[in-house]
Each structure stands twice: as structure tokens, then as C-alpha cells.
C-alpha positions as CSV (number, residue, x, y, z in Angstrom):
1,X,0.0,0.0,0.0
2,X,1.0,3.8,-0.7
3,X,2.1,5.8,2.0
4,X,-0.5,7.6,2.9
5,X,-1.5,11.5,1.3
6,X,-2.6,14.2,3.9
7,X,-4.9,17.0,1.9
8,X,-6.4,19.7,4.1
9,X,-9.4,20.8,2.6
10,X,-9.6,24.3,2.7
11,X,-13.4,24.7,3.1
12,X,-12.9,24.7,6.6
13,X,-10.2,27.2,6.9
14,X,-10.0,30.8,7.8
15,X,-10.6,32.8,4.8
16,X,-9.4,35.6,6.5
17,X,-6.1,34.2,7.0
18,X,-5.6,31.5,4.3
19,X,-2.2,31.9,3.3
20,X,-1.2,31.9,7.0
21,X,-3.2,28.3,7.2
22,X,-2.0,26.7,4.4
23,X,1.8,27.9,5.8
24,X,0.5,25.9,8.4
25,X,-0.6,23.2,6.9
26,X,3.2,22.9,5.0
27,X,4.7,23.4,7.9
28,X,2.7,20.6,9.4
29,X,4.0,17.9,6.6
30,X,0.6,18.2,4.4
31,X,0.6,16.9,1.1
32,X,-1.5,18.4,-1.0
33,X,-3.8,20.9,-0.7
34,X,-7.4,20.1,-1.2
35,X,-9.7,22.7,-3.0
36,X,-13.6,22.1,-3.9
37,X,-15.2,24.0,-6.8
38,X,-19.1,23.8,-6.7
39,X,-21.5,25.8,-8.8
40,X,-24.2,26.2,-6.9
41,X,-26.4,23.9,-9.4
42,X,-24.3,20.4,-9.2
43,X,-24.6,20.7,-5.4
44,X,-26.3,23.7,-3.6
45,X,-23.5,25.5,-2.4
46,X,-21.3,27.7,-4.2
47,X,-17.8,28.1,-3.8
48,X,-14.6,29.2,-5.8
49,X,-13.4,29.3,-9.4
50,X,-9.9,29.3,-11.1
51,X,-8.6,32.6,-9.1
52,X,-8.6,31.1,-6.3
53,X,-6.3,28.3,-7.4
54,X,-4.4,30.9,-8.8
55,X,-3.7,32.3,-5.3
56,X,-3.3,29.1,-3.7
57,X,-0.3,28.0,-6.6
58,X,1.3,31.4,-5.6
59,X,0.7,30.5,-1.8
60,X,2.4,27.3,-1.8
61,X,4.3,24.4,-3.8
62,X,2.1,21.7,-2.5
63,X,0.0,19.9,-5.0
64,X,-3.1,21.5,-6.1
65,X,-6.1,18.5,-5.8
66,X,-8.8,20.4,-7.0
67,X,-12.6,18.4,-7.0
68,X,-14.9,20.0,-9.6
69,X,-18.6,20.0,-8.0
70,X,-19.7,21.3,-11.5
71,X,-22.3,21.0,-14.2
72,X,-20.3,20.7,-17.3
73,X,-16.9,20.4,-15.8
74,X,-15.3,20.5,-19.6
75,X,-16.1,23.9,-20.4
76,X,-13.2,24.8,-17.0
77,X,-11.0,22.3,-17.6
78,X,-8.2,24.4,-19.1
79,X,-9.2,27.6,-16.8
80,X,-8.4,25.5,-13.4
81,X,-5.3,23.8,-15.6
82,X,-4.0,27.3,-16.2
83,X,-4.6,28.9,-12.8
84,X,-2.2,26.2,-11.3
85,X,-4.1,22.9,-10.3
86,X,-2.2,19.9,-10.1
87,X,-5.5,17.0,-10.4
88,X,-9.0,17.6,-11.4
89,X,-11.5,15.1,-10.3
90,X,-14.6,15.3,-12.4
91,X,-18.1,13.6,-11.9
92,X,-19.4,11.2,-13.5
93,X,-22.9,12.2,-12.9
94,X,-21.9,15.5,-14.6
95,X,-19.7,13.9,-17.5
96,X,-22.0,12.0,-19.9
97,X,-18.7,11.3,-21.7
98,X,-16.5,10.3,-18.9
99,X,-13.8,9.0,-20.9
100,X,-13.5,11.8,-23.2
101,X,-13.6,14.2,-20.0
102,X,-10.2,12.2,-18.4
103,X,-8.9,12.6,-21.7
104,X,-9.2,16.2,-22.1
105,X,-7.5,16.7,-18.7
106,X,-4.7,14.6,-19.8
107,X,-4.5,16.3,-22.7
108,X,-3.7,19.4,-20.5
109,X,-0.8,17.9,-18.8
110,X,-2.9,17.3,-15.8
111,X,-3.7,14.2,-13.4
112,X,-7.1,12.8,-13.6
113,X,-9.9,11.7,-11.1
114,X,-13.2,10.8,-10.9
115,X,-15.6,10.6,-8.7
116,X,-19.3,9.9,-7.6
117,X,-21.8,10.5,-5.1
118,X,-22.6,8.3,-2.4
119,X,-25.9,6.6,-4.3
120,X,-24.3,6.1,-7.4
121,X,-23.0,2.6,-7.9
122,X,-19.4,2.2,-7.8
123,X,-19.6,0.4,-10.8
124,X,-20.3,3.8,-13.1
125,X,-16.6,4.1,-12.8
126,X,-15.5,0.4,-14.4
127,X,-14.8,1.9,-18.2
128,X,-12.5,4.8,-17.0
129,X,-10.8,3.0,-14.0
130,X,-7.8,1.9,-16.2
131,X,-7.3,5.6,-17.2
132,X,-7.6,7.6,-14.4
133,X,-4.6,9.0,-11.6
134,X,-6.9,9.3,-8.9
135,X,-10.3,7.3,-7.4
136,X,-12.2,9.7,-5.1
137,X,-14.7,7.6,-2.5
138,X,-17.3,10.5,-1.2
139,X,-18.1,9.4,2.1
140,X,-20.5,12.1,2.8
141,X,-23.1,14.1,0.1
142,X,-21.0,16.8,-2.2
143,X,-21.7,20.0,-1.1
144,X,-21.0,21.1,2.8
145,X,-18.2,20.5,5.1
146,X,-19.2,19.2,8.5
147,X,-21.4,16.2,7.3
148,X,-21.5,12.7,9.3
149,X,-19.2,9.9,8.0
150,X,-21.5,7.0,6.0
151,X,-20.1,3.8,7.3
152,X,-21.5,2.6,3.6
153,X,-18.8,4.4,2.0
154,X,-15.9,1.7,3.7
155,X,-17.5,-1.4,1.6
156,X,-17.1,1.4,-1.5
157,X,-13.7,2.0,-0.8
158,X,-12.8,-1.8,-0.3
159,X,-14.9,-2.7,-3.3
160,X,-13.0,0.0,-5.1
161,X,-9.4,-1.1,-3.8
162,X,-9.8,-4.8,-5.1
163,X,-11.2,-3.0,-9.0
164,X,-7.4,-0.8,-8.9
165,X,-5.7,-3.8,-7.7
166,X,-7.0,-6.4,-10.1
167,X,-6.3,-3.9,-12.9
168,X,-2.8,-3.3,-11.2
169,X,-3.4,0.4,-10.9
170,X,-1.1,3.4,-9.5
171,X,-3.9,5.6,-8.9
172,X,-4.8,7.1,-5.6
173,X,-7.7,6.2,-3.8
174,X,-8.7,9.1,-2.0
175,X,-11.7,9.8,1.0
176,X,-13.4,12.6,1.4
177,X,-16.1,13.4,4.2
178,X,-16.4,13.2,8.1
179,X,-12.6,12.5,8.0
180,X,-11.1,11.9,11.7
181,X,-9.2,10.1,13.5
182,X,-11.6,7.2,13.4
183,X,-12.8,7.4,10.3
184,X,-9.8,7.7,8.6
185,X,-7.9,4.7,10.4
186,X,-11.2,2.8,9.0
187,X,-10.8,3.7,5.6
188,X,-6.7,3.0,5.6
189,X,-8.0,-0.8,6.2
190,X,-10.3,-0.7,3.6
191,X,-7.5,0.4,1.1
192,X,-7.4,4.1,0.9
193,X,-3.8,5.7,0.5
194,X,-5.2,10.0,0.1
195,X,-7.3,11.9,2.9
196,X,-9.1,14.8,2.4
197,X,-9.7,16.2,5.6
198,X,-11.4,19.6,6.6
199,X,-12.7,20.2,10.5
200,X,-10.4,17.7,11.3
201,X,-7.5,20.0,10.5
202,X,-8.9,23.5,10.3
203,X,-10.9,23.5,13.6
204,X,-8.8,20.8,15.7
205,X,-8.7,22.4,19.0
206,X,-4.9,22.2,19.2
207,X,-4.2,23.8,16.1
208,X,-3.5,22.8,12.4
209,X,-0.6,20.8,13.1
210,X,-1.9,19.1,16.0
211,X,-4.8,17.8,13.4
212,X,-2.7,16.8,10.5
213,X,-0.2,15.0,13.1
214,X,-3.7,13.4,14.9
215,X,-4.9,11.8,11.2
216,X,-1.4,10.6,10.2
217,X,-0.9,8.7,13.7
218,X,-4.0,7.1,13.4
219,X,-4.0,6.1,9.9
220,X,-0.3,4.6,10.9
221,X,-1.8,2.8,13.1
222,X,-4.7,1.4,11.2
């Protein structure tokens, strides 16, 4: 198994001081940085667009992992490519043409996800698993930060694991929702190797470093 990938998800941080936080989070031994672009019509909440990876690339060296929440991801592609973002996980309720979609952002230069939501089965992803860089395994609804962990989403994640390992693949499989300690150590046994984590960093009670070091020990340990 991978070592495993730290990405604070900066929906939870301090707007006010965001450079200062994801300092923090470097500082802390993050990974990558985690950034999540919704529209306000894929999911209900709205959020940020290709400037604000633009800051973040001038902000820091760590990895851009941008998750595109959008209706019609393709028409953005090249925007969020061009701001600075490192991956772009796409949809596949949103990309009728899923394979053409990882395509495009390959043909950009850029490493490829996908992802789905919670109800969707895992098997909407079979066709483009051989081509993608990155699996994301949603284990809350896209849309809000704070959400409950679905304990559903561990059999998706191991069901996931055995489809990348029976096709030998080096792509990530990454978590994102209700990430903590607990949570996280749960989804390490069920095969995950990236974490996106947001209150569990941002609003740890010790600080961001405390948070970040919290998640890694436990998903050592599990």
C-alpha cells in the first residue's frame, strides 16, 4: 500500500487568514492541498473558481487537488489547468462522456480523477478506471463541510481497492467526508492511500498541526 497523502481541505479554513493556514498546513507535513469547486447547481453551495487556485499556486508548492462539483466540468477544464491545479477530479454524474472528460485533462498535462456520489454505484466508474490517476470515494453528500461519515462508504472503498488492484493500478484512492481520527484509520484498512480532511485539521482544538499529526498517527496505526 502507498504511504498515505494528507490534503487539508480548505473549506474549513480561515478565509481571512488562508495563506497563513496553508503555511500551516506545509509546515505541518501536508501533502497536498485540497480545493472544492461547486456551482451552486451540481450541489447547492457555491464556492470558488480558477482565481482562487491561482492564489493558492502562488501560496504554496504543494499539489493543487482540485474536485470540480460542477455542471459541465469541460467547459473549465483548461481555466483550473491554467490557474495552477495539479488533479482535477470530475463527476461522473456530470460527465456523460466520462472517458472523453479524463482525456481532455490529460491532454492538459494534468492528473485525472473521478468521482461519484454516495448513491451512485461504484460500478459507473468500471470503463474509465484503467485511465484515471486518482479514485475519489465520497463518504458524505457533495456540497457542505461538517457532514456525518456514512459507514456505507468503507464497503465502496474496499470494493474500489480490489477493482485498482485487479487492474494493477497506481492511482490514488482518496476519501473525502467526516474525516477523523476514526474514520480515517477505518478507511486505511479498507485500502485508501489519500485523505481529504477539513474540520479535522482546520478547527482541531490544538491547532493545524496538531490535526494533520492526529490523522497521520491514526491512519499509521490502522
Amino acid at each position: 500500500m502507498k504511504p498515505a497523502i494528507i490534503a487539508p481541505s480548505i473549506l474549513s479554513a480561515d478565509w481571512m487568514c488562508l495563506e497563513d493556514a496553508i503555511r500551516a498546513c506545509e509546515s505541518a507535513g501536508a501533502d497536498w492541498i485540497h480545493v472544492d469547486v461547486m456551482d451552486g447547481h451540481f450541489v447547492p453551495n457555491l464556492t470558488m473558481g480558477p482565481f482562487i487556485v491561482e492564489a493558492l499556486r502562488r501560496a504554496t508548492r504543494l499539489p493543487l487537488d482540485v474536485h470540480l462539483m460542477i455542471e459541465d466540468p469541460e467547459r473549465l477544464l483548461k481555466s483550473f489547468v491554467d490557474a495552477g491545479a495539479s488533479r482535477l477530479t470530475v463527476h461522473v454524474e456530470a460527465c456523460p462522456r466520462l472517458t472523453d472528460t479524463v482525456g481532455m485533462i490529460k491532454d492538459l498535462k494534468c492528473a485525472a480523477g473521478v468521482t461519484l456520489r454516495p448513491a451512485t454505484p461504484v460500478g459507473a466508474l468500471d470503463a474509465v478506471l484503467p485511465y484515471v490517476d486518482l479514485v475519489l470515494v465520497m463518504s458524505v453528500n457533495p456540497g457542505y463541510s461538517g457532514q456525518q461519515f456514512m459507514t456505507e462508504s468503507v464497503e465502496r472503498a474496499t470494493e474500489l481497492r480490489h477493482k485498482l488492484d485487479a487492474l494493477r493500478s497506481k492511482a490514488w484512492l482518496e476519501v473525502d467526508g467526516g474525516m477523523n481520527v476514526e474514520t480515517a484509520a477505518r478507511m486505511r484498512a479498507a485500502g485508501a492511500d489519500a485523505f481529504v480532511a477539513a474540520s479535522a485539521v482546520f478547527q482541531h482544538p490544538d491547532g493545524i498541526a496538531a490535526g494533520i499529526h492526529a490523522l497521520r498517527s491514526a491512519i499509521a496505526a490502522g
